[in-house]
Kinemage of the C-alpha trace (Angstrom):
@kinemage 1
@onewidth
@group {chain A} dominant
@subgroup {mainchain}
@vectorlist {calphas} color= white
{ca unk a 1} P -23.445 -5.305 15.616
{ca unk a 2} L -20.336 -3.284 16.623
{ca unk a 3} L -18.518 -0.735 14.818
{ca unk a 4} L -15.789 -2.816 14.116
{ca unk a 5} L -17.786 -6.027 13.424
{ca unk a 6} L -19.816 -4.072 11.001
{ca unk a 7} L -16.936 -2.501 8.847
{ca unk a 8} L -15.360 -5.974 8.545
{ca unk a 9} L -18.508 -7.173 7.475
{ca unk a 10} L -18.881 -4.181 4.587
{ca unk a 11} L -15.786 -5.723 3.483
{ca unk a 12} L -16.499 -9.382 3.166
{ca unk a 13} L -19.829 -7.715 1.181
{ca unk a 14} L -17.568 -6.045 -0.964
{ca unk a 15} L -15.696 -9.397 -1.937
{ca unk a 16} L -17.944 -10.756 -4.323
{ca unk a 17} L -20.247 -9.873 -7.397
{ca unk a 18} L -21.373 -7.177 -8.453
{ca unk a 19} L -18.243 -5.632 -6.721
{ca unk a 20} L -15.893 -8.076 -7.853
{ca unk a 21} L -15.034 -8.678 -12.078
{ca unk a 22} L -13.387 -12.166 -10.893
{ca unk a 23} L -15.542 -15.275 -10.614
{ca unk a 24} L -14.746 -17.048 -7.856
{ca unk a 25} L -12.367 -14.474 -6.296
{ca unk a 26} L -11.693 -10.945 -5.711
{ca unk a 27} L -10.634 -8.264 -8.414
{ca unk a 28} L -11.678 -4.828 -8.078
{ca unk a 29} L -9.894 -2.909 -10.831
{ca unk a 30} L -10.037 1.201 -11.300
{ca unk a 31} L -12.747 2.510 -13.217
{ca unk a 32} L -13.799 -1.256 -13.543
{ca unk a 33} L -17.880 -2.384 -13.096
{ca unk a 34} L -17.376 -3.449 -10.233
{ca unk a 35} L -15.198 -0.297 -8.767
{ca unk a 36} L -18.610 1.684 -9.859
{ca unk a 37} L -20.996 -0.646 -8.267
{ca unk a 38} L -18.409 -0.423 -4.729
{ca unk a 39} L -18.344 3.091 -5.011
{ca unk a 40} L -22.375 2.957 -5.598
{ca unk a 41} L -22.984 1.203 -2.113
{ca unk a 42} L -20.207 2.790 0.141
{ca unk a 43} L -22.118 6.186 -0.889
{ca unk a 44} L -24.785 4.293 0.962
{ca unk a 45} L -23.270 4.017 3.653
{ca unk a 46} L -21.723 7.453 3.639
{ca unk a 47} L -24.987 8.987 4.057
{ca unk a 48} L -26.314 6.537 6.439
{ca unk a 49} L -23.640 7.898 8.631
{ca unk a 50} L -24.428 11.646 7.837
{ca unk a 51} L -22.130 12.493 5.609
{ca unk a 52} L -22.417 14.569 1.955
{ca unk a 53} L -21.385 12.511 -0.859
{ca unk a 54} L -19.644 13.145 -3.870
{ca unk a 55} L -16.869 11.908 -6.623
{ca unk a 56} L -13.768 14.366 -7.135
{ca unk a 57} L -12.434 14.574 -10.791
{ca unk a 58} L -9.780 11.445 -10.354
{ca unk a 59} L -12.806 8.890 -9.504
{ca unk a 60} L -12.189 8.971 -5.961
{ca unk a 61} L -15.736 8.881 -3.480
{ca unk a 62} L -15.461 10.968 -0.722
{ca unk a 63} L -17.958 11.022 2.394
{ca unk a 64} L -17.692 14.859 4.210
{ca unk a 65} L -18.718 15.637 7.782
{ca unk a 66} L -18.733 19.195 8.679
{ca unk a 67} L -17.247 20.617 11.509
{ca unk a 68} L -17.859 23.567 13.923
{ca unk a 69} L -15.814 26.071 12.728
{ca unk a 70} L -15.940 27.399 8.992
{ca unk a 71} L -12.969 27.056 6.529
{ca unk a 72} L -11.221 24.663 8.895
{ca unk a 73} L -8.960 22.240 7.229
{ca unk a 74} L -10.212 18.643 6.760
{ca unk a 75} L -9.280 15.815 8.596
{ca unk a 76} L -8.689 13.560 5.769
{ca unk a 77} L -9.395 9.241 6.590
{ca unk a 78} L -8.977 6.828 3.894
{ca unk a 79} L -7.300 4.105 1.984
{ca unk a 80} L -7.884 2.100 -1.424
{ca unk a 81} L -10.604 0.709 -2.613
{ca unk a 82} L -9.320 -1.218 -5.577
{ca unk a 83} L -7.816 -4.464 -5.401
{ca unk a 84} L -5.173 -7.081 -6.483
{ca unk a 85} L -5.893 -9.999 -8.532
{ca unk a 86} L -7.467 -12.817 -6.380
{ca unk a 87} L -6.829 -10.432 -3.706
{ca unk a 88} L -7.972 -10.723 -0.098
{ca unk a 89} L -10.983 -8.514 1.178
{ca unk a 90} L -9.837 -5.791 3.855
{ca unk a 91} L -6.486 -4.770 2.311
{ca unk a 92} L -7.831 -0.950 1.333
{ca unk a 93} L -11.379 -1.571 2.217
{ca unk a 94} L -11.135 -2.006 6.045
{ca unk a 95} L -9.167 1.741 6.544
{ca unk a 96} L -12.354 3.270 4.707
{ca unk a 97} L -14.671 1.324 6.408
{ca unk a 98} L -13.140 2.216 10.027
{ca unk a 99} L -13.093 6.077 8.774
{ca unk a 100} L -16.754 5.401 8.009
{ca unk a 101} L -17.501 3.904 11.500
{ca unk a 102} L -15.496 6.637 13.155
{ca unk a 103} L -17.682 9.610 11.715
{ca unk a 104} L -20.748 7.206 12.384
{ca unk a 105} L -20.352 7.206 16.050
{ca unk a 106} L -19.824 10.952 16.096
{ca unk a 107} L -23.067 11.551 14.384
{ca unk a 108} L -25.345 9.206 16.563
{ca unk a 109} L -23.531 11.055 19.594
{ca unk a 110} L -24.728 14.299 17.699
{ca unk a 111} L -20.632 15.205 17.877
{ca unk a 112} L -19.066 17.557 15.638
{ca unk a 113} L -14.943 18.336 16.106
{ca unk a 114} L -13.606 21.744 15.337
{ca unk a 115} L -12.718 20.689 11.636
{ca unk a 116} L -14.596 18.620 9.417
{ca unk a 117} L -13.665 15.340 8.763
{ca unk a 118} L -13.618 13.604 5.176
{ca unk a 119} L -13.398 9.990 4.345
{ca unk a 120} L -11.767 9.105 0.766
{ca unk a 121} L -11.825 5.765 -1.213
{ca unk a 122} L -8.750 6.173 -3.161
{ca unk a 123} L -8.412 4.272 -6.525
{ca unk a 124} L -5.359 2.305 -8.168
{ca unk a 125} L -3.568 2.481 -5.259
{ca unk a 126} L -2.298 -1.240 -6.116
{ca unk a 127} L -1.540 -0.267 -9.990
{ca unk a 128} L -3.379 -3.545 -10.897
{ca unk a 129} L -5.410 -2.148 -13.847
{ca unk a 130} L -3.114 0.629 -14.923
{ca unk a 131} L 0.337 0.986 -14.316
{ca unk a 132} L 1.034 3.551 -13.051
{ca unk a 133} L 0.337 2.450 -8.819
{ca unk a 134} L -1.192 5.639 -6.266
{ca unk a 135} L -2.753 7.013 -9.301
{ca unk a 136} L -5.536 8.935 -7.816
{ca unk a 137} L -3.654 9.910 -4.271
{ca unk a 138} L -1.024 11.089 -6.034
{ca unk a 139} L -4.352 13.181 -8.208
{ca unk a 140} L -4.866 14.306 -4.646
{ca unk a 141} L -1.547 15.032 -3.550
{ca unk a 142} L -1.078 17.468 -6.432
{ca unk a 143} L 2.383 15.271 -7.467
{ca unk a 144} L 1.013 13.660 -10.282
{ca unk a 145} L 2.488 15.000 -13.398
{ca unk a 146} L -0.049 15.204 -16.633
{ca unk a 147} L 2.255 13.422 -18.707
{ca unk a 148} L 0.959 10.073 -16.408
{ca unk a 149} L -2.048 10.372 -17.251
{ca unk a 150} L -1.424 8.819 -20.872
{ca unk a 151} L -1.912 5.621 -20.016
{ca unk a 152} L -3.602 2.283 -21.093
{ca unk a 153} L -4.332 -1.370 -19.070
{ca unk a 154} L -4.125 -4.210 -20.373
{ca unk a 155} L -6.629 -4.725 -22.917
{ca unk a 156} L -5.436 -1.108 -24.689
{ca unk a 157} L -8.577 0.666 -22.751
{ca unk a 158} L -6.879 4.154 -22.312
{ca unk a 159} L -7.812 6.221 -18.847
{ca unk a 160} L -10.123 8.698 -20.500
{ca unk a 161} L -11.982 5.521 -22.360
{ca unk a 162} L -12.485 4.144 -18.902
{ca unk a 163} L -14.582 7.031 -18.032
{ca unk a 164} L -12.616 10.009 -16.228
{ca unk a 165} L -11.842 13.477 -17.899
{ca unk a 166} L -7.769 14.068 -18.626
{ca unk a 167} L -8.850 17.428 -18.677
{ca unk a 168} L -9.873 17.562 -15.609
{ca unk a 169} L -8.155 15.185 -13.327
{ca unk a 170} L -5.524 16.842 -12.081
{ca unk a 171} L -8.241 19.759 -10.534
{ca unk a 172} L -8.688 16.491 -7.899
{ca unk a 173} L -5.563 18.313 -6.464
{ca unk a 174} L -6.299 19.928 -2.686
{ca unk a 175} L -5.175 23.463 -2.160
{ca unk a 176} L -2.712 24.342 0.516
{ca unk a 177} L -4.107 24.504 3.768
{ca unk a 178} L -7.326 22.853 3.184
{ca unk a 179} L -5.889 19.569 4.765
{ca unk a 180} L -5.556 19.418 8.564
{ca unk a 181} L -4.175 15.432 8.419
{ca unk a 182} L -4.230 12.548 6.686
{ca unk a 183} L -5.277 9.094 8.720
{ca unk a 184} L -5.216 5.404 7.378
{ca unk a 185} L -5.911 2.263 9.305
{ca unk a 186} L -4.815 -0.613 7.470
{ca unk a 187} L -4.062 -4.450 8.265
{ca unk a 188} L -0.694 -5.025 8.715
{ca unk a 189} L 0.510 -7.371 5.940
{ca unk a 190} L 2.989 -8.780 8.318
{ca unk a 191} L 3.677 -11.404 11.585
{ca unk a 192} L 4.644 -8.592 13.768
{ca unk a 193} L 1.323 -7.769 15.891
{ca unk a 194} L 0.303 -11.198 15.826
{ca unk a 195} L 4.268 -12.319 16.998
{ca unk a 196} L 3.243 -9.863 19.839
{ca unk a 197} L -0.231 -10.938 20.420
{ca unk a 198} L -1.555 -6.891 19.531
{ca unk a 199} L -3.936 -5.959 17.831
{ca unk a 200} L -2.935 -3.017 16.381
{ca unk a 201} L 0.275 -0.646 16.451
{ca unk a 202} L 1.155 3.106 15.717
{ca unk a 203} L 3.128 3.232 12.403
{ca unk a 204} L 6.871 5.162 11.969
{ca unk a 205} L 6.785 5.423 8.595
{ca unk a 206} L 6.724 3.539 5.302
{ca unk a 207} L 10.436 1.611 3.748
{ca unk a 208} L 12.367 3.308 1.881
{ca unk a 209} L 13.006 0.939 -1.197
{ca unk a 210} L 14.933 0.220 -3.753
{ca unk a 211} L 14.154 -1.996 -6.964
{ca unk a 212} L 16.429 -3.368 -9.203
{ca unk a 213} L 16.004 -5.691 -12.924
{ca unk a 214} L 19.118 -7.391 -13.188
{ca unk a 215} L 20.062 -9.237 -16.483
{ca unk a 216} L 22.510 -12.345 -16.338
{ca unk a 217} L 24.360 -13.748 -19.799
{ca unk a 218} L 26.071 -16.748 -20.526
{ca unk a 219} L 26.441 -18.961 -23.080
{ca unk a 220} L 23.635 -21.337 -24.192
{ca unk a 221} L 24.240 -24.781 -24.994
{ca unk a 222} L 23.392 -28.872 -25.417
{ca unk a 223} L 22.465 -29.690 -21.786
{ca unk a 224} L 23.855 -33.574 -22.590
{ca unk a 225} L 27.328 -32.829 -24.548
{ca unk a 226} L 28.459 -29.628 -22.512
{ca unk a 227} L 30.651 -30.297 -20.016
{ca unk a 228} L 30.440 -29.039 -16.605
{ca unk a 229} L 34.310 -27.365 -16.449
{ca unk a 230} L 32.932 -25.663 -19.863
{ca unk a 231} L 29.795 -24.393 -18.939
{ca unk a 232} L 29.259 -20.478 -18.685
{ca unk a 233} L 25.614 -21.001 -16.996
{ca unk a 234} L 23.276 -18.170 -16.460
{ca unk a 235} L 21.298 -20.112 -14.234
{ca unk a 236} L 23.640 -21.373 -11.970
{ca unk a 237} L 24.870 -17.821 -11.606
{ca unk a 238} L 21.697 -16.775 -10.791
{ca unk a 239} L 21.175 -18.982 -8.262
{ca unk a 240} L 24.353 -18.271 -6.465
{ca unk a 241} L 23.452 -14.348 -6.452
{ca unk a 242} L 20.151 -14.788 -5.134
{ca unk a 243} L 21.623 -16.829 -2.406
{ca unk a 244} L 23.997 -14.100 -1.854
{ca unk a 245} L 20.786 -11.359 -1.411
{ca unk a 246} L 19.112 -12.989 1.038
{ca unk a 247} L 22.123 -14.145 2.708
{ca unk a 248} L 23.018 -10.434 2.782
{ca unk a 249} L 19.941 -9.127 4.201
{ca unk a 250} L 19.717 -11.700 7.233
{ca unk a 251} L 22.996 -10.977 8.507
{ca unk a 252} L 21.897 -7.110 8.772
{ca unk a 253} L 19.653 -8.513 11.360
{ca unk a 254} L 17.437 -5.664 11.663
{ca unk a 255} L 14.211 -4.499 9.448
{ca unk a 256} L 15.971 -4.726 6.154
{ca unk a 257} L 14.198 -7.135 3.732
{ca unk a 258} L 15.583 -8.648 0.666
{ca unk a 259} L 13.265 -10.197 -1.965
{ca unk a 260} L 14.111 -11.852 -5.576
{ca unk a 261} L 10.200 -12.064 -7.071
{ca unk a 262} L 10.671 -12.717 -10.393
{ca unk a 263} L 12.910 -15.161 -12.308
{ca unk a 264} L 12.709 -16.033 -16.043
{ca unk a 265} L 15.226 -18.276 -17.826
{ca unk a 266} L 15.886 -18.091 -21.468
{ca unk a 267} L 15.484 -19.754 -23.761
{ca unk a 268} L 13.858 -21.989 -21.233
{ca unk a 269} L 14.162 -25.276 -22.521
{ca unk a 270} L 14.342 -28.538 -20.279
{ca unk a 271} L 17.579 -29.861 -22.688
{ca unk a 272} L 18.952 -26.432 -22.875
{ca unk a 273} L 21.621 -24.656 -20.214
{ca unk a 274} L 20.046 -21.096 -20.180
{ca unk a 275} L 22.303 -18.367 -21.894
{ca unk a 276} L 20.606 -15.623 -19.901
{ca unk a 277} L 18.354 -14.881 -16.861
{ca unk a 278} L 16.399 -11.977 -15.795
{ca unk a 279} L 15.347 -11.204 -12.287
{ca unk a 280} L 14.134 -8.277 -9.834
{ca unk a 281} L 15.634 -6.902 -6.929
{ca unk a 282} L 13.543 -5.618 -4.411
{ca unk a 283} L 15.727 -4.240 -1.032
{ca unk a 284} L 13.373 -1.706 1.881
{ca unk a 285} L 14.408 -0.372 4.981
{ca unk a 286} L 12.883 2.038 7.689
{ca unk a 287} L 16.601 3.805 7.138
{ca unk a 288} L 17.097 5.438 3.645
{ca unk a 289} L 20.873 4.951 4.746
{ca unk a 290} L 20.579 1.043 5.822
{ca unk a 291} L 18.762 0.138 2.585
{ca unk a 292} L 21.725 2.306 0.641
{ca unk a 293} L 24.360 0.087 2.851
{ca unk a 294} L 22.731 -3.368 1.405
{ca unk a 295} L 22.091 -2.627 -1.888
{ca unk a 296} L 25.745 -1.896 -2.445
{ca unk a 297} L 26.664 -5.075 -0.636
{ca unk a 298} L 24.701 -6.759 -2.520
{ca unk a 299} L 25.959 -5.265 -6.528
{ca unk a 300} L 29.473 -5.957 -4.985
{ca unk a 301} L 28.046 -9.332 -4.192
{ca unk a 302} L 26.467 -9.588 -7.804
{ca unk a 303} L 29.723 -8.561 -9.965
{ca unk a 304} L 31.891 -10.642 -8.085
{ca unk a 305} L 29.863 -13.936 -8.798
{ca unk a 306} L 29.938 -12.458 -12.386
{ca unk a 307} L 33.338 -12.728 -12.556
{ca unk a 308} L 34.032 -15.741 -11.087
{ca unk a 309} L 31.551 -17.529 -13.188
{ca unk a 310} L 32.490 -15.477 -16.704
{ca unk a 311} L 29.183 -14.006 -17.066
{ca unk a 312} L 27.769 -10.657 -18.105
{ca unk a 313} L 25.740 -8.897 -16.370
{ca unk a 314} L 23.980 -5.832 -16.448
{ca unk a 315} L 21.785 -4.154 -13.315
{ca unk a 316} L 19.303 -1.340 -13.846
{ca unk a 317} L 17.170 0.350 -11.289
{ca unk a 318} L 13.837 0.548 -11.742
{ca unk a 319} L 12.607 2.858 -8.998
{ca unk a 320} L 14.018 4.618 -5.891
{ca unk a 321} L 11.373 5.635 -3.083
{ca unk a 322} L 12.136 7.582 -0.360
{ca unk a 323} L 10.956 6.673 3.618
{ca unk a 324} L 8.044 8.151 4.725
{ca unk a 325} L 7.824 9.027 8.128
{ca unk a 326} L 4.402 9.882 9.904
{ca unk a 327} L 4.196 13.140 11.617
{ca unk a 328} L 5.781 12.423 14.938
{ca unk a 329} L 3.205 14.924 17.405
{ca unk a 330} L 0.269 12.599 15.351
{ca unk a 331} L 2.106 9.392 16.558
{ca unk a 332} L 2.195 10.495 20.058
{ca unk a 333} L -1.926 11.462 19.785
{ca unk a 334} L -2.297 7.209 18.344
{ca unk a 335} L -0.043 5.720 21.352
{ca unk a 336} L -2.247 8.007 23.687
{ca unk a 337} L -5.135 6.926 22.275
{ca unk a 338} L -4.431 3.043 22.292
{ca unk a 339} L -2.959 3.308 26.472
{ca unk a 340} L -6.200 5.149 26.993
{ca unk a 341} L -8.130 2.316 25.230
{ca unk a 342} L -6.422 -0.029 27.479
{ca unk a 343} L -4.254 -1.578 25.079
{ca unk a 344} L -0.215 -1.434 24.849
{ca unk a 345} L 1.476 0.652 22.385
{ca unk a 346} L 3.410 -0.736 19.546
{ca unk a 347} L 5.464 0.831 16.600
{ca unk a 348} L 6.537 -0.801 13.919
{ca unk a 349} L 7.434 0.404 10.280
{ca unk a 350} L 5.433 -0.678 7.065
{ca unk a 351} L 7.384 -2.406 4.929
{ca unk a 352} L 4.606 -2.429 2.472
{ca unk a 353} L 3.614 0.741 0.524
{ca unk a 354} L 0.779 2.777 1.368
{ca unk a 355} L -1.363 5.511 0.319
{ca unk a 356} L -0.203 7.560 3.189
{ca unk a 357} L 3.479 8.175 1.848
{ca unk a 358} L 2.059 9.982 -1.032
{ca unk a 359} L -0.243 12.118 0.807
{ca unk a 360} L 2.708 12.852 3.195
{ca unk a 361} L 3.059 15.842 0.177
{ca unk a 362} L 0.348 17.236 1.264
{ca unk a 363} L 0.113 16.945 5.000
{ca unk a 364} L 0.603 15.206 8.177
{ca unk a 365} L 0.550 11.575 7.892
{ca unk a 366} L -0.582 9.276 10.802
{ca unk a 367} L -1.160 4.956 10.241
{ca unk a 368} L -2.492 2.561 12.565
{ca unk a 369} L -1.823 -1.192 11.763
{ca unk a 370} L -4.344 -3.767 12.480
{ca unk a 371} L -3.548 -7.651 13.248
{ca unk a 372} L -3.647 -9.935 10.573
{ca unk a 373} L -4.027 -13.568 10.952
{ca unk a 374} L -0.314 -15.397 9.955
{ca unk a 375} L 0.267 -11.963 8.532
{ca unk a 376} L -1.228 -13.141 5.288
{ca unk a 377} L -2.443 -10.295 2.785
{ca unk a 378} L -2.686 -10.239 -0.969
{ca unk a 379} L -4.144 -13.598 -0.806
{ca unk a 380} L -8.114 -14.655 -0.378
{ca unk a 381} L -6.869 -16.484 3.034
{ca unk a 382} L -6.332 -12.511 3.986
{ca unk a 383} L -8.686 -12.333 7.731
{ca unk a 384} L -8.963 -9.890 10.257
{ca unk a 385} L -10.820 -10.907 13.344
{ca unk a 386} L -13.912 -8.346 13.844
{ca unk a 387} L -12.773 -7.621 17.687
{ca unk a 388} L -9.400 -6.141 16.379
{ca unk a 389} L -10.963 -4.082 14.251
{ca unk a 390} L -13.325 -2.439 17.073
{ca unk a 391} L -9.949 -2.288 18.891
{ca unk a 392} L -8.803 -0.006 15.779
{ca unk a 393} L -12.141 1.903 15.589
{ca unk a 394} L -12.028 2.960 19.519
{ca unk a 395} L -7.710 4.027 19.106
{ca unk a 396} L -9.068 5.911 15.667
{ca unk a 397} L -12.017 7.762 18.027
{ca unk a 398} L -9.499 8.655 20.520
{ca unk a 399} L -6.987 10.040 18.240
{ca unk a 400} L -9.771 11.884 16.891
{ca unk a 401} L -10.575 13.363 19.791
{ca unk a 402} L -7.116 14.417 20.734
{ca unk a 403} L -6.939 15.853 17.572
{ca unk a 404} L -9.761 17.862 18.198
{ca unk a 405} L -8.815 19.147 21.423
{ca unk a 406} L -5.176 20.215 20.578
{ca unk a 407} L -6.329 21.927 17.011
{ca unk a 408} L -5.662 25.271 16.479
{ca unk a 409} L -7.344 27.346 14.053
{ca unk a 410} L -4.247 30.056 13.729
């Protein structure tokens, strides 16, 4: 079995019990049974491929291949290990997997690179158990602050009750200098590679985003004595402003993305025109400036509706990230290493979040997006054909290898 075959396979493993707490699907929550019993065989692995194992103090796992040249700083590989609920299998999984494969060739070659190279399962990277999403990259980072660490899921299970010590955790941290890069392969939870008939592409950087929870009044009332001329209706309103979003971010024409996820109606009634609605806001671009642009199109958009319907309204944002750009000089080693593989060079931006942009603290970031059928992910139709992902693992070796050759201790 190939390399690539192989760490698609680890994954569809992966997707059931023990290392799932869903029946019937996939849920891999932090700190869960069945993040423990993951964890438990990837070590496996790990040292199959001849790498020291251990756990740092946020719960990640973390494979380590030495290099040739003492105190070197660590090329760091990884992704998430966790999970969504009724999540697909490779989202996460595959990027460790491939980092696994990579140092697995090197060792049956009897290869060593200059620095050493570690692989990291990261944990609560989706936020599905606690919420607080990145939890233990950010650990590694060294940008978490202690105060998130007091924390509960859903069931009131607090993160030191789940098994990690508060005390400790934030000594998961990595030191200046001890990190050469940071590399993540990772399906592309999007059309664009398979629009292009690629299998993989050399990522710019992650979206900037924006996130809004907007809050529409009106006036409740009989749905069958209120007349239409009379009626102040949150719903209606709603509807017209979420037209107005998307209708906003098509005619940008460009990678700006628009998205209204949630919707709730109150007092939700069938025989009752709602008094108020509630809904998100979700607004990304690869341009921190483009993003900026739309969103204030798009309040402009919201108040005048408002008015011209005589509702209230009130807009609050929730978060505000930052792009993330990868390290230019390690973009130019991937689209090297995918001509010399034989295979044409792509970039594209993520418009999902990643791992990577937190570890951009830390160090330079590289990504390499792998096809996804229909560009499906978060979802148990989520597939990646095995051949792509060999296609990933022999770009990954490459950029390894220029890595290697253009490092320089000083």
């Amino acid at each position: 079995m190939s390399g690539g075959a192989r760490a698609v396979a680890r994954c569809d493993a992966l997707g059931v019990a023990p290392y799932s707490d869903m029946e019937g699907g996939l849920y891999r929550g932090y700190l869960n049974p069945s993040y423990t019993a993951a964890q438990d065989a990837l070590a496996g692995w790990m040292a199959q491929a001849g790498m020291a194992v251990y756990r740092d103090a946020a719960a990640n796992l973390i494979g380590r291949y030495d290099g040739t040249q003492p105190g070197a700083p660590a090329l760091l590989i990884g992704s998430h290990l966790d999970s969504v609920r009724d999540g697909g299998r490779y989202d996460g999984p595959l990027g460790i997997m491939l980092g696994l494969e990579a140092v697995a060739a090197l060792h049956q070659s009897g290869k060593r690179l200059p620095f050493p190279i570690e692989v990291i399962a990261f944990g609560d990277e989706e936020g599905s158990r606690f919420p607080a999403a990145m939890l233990t990259s950010r650990a590694v980072a060294g940008t978490l602050a202690p105060e998130a660490l007091d924390i509960a899921d859903a069931d009131g299970v607090s993160l030191s009750q789940a098994g990690v010590s508060l005390s400790d955790y934030l000594s998961a941290a990595r030191g200046p200098g001890t990190t050469l890069a940071y590399l993540e392969a990772h399906i592309e939870q999007g059309p664009v590679l398979e629009a292009d008939g690629l299998a993989v592409g050399t990522v710019t950087g992650i979206a900037a985003q924006l996130r809004y929870q907007a809050v529409i009044k009106g006036m409740a009332g009989h749905a069958g004595t209120s007349s239409m001329p009379l009626r102040r209706d949150a719903v209606a309103g709603a509807a017209e402003m979420i037209l107005a979003i998307e209708k906003i971010a098509r005619a940008d024409a460009s990678d700006l993305v628009a998205t209204v996820g949630r919707i709730e109606a109150l007092p939700g009634a069938p025989n009752v025109i709602a008094g108020e609605v509630r809904f998100t806001i979700d607004i990304r671009s690869g341009e921190e400036a483009r993003r900026d642009r739309a969103a204030e199109a798009i309040l402009d958009a919201l108040a005048s509706i408002a008015n011209h319907r005589d509702l209230n309204y009130a807009i609050q944002r929730v978060h505000d990230l930052p792009a993330s750009p990868c390290d230019p000089a390690l973009m130019d080693l991937m689209d090297a290493a995918t001509a010399d593989a034989g295979y044409p060079i792509r970039r594209l931006v993520s418009g999902a979040g990643h791992d990577a942009m937190v570890m951009a603290a830390l160090c330079p970031t590289a990504m390499l997006f792998i096809r996804c059928k229909h560009g499906i992910s978060h979802n148990p139709a989520e597939h990646v054909d095995p051949a792509d992902a060999d296609v990933a693992l022999q770009v990954m070796l490459g950029f390894i290898d220029r890595l290697g050759a253009t490092f320089d201790p000083a």
